[in-house]
N, C-alpha and C positions, 0 to 999 in steps of 0.2 A: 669818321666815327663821331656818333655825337655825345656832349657832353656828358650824360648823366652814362653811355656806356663805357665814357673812362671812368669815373666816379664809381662805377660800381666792378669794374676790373680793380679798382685800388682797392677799395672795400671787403670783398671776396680774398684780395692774395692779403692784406693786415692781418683778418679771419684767421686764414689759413698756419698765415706764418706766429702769430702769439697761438695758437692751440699748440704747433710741430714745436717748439721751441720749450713752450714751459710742458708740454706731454715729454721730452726726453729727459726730465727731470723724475717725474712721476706723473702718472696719471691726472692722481689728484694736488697737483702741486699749486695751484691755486688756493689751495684752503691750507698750506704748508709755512708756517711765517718765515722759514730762512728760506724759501725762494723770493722773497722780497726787501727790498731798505729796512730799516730801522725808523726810518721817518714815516713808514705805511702802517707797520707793525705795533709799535708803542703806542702805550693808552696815553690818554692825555695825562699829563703831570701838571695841568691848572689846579688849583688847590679844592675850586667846589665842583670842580668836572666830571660829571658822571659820563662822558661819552668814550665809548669803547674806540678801539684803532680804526684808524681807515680803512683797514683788511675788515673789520668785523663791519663796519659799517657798509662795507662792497658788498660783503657774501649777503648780508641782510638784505639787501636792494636785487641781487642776483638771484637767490631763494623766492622772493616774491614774482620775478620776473617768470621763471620755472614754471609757480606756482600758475600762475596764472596764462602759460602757454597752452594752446592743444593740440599745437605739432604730436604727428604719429609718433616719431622718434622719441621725444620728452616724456609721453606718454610708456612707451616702453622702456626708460630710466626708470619711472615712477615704480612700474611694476614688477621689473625683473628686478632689478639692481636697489632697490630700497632709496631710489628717489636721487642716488650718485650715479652723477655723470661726470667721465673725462671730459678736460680740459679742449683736446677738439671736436669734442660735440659740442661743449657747452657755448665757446664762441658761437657757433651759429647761430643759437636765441639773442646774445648779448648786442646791445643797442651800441655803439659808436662811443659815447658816453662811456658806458661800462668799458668797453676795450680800452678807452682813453685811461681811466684811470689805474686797469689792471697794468698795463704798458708804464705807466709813471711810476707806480710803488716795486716795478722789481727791479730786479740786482742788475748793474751796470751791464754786465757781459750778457745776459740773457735779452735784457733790452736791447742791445746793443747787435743782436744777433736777428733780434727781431725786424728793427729798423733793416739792415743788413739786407735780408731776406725780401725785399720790397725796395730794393736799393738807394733808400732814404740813409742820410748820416746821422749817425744818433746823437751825434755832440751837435750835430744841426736843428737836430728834430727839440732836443732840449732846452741846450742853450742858446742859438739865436733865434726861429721862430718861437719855442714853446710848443713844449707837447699842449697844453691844452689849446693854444689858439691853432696851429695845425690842424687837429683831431675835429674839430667845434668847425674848421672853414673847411675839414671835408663832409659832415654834417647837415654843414649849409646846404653844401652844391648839394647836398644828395636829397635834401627838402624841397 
C-alpha cells in the first residue's frame, strides 16, 4: 500500500470519527461552547483585546470555508437547512488544520473518544507528540 493511501485512510477514519463523536452530543455541537475547554471558549482577558474565543475564531474560518465551497451537498445546507450543517457533514469540507484545532478545544472525554476511535492515545496525541505537530505531520505526508 502506498504512502499517501495510508495518509488518506487515516485522514478519512479522524473525519469520520470527530463528526460520530461530537454528532452524539448534538448535531450542531460544534458551535455549542460546553462541548469544548474553557481555554477554546473564553474571550481574551488581555486588557486592549478585542479578539473573540478560539471557538469564534474557528467557526469564522469554517463559515468562510462553507462559503466558499461548491460541493453539491454544501450547496444543499445552503438551501434547505439555512446554511447549518451537522457536524458530520461539516468535517468533510474542513481542511486538517481545522480538524486540528476542533480536536484540541474539546472536552477531554470527547477528545479522548475521538483519538480512541482511530486508535491513537490521547494523552499521547497531546501530551508527548502534540496535537498540533501530529495533525501538521499528517498534513505534510498528505501535501
Amino acid at each position: 500500500m502506498p504512502v499517501m493511501d495510508g495518509v488518506e485512510r487515516i485522514e478519512v477514519a479522524v473525519r469520520m470519527r470527530i463528526g460520530y463523536v461530537l454528532g452524539r452530543r448534538s448535531p450542531f455541537s460544534y458551535e455549542d461552547p460546553n462541548c469544548f475547554t474553557e481555554a477554546f471558549t473564553a474571550e481574551s482577558t488581555a486588557a486592549r483585546s478585542t479578539e473573540p474565543s478560539r471557538q469564534v475564531q474557528w467557526l469564522q474560518r469554517v463559515n468562510d470555508r462553507k462559503a466558499g465551497s461548491d460541493e453539491q451537498f454544501v450547496e444543499h445546507f445552503r438551501e434547505k437547512y439555512d446554511d447549518r450543517m451537522p457536524v458530520w457533514a461539516l468535517t468533510e469540507i474542513l481542511e486538517l488544520g481545522h480538524l486540528s484545532v476542533l480536536y484540541r478545544g474539546g472536552v477531554g472525554e470527547a477528545a479522548g473518544s475521538a483519538a480512541a476511535g482511530v486508535s491513537i492515545s490521547h494523552a499521547l496525541t497531546v501530551a508527548s507528540v502534540g496535537a498540533p505537530q501530529g495533525w501538521e505531520s499528517l498534513a505534510l505526508w498528505r501535501s
